[in-house]
C-alpha positions, -999 to +999 in steps of 0.1 A: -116+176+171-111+148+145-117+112+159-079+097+170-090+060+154-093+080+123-061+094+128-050+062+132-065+045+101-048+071+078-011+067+094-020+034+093-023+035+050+008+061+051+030+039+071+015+011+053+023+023+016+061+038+029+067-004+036+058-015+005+077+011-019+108+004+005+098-034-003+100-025-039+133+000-038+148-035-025+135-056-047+149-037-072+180-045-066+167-080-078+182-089-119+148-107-124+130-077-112+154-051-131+141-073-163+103-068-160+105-033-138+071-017-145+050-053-145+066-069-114+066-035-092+029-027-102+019-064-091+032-060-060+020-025-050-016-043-060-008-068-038+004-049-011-030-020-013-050-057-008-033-073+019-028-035+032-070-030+032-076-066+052-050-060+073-062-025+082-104-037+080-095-068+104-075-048+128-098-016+130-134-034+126-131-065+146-158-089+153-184-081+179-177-115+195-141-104+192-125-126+172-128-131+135-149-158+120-143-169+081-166-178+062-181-188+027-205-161+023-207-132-005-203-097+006-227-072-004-222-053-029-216-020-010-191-036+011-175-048-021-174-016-036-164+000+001-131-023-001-122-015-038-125+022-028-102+015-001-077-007-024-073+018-050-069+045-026-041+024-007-025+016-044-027+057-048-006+064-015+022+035-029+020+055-060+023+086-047+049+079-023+068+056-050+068+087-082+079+113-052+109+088-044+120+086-082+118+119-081+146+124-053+165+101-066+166+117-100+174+148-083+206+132-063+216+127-097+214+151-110+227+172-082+257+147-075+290+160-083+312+145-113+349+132-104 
């Protein structure tokens, strides 16, 4: 039997990644963005996979005083490499998610009737 916070980490990133490509579907309806398509939606899926991993790594590993304390310290290098794992994975689902909706949409097209 798999571990339900697992579960719960991974609809977390699929949930997570659905958000920001509806974010970017909108957007899109945006002249400024229509202008610089690929740039501005690939900047914002980065974005979103970062703020996706802190969001997920501050609600599913909270502090052991629980509460979460700031501060001005370096990470190691394992748990920098851990979270850029986990950002390019996130920025993989957004992908993934974002190329299978242009992909229906193409379809519709295609598939819509012509008056």
């Amino acid at each position: 039997m798999t571990d339900p916070a697992t579960n719960n980490i991974v609809l977390t990133h699929l949930g997570s990644a659905l958000a920001v490509v509806g974010l970017i579907e909108q957007l899109k309806k945006f002249k400024w963005v229509q202008q610089a398509q690929t740039l501005i939606c690939r900047t914002i899926s980065v974005l979103g996979a970062f703020a996706v991993h802190i969001g997920i790594t501050m609600t599913w590993t909270p502090a052991a005083n629980g509460g979460w304390d700031f501060g001005g310290h370096v990470p190691a290098i394992s748990v920098m490499v851990l979270a850029a794992y986990h950002i390019v994975l996130q920025f993989l689902y957004q992908e993934g998610f974002y190329t299978g909706l242009q992909g229906i949409q193409a379809l519709q097209t295609i598939a819509k009737p012509k008056s």
